[in-house]
C-alpha positions as CSV (number, residue, x, y, z in Angstrom):
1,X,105.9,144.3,60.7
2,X,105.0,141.5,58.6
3,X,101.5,140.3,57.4
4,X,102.3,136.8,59.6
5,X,102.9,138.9,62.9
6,X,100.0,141.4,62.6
7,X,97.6,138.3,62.0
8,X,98.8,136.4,64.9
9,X,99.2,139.0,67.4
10,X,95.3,140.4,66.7
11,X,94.1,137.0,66.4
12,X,96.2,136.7,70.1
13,X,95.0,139.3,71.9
14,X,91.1,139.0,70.4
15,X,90.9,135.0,71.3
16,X,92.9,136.4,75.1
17,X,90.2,138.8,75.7
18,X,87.1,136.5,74.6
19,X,88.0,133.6,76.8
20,X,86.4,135.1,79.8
21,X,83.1,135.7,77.6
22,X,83.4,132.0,77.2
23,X,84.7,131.0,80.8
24,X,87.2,129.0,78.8
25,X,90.4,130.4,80.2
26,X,92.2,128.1,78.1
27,X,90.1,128.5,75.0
28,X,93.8,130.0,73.1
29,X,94.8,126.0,73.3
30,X,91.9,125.3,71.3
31,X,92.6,127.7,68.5
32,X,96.1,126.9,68.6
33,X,95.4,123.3,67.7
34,X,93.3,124.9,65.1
35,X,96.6,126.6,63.4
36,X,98.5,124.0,63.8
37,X,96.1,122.1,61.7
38,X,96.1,124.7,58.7
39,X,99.7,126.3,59.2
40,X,102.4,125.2,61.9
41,X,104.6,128.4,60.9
42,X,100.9,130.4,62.0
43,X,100.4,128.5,65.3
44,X,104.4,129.3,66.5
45,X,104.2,132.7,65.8
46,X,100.6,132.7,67.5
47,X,101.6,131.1,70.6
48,X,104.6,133.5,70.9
49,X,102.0,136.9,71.0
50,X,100.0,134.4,73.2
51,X,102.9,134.6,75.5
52,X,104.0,137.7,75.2
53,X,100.2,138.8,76.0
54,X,99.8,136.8,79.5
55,X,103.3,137.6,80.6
56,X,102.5,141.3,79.5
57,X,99.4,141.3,81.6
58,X,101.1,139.4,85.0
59,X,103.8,141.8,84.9
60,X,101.4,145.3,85.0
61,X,99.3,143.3,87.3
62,X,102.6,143.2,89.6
63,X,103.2,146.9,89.3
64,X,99.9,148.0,89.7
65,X,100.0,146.2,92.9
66,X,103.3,147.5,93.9
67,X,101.7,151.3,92.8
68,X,98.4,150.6,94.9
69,X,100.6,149.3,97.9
70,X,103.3,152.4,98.1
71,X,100.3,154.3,97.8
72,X,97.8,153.1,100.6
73,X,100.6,152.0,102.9
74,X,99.9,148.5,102.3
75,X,102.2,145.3,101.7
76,X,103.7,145.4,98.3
77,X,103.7,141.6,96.5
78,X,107.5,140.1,96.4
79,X,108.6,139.3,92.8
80,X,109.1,135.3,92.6
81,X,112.3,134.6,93.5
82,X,114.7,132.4,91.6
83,X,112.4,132.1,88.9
84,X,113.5,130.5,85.1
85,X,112.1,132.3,82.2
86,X,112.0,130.6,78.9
């Protein structure tokens, strides 16, 4: 792993877990602009661990549901349907 993608992926998922210390929930816009300034090659690879993250954390957020549903007997959450990924 390259210097470039450890920086970005810390800096990533330390900015993704302050934002709800700062009730800014978008506050990883605000750094990226901050990148972009200094380094655009740093904000792209930045933005890609930013994405990575949140799709990361809405996907075990979907299983964990499923798991709690088949467990209790509840309703499991449907996937999205049709959906377009990048």
């Amino acid at each position: 792993m390259g210097i470039l993608q450890e920086l970005t992926e810390k800096l990533a998922q330390d900015v993704l877990d302050a934002q709800e210390e700062l009730g800014d929930d978008r506050f990883y816009e605000k750094v990226s602009k901050v990148l972009l300034d200094a380094s655009p090659t740093t904000q792209e690879a930045y933005m890609t661990a930013v994405r990575v993250i949140l799709a990361e954390r809405k996907a075990r957020k979907f299983l964990e549901a499923n798991l709690k549903a088949k467990r209790t007997g509840g309703a499991a959450p449907q996937a999205p349907r049709d959906s377009v990924g990048h």
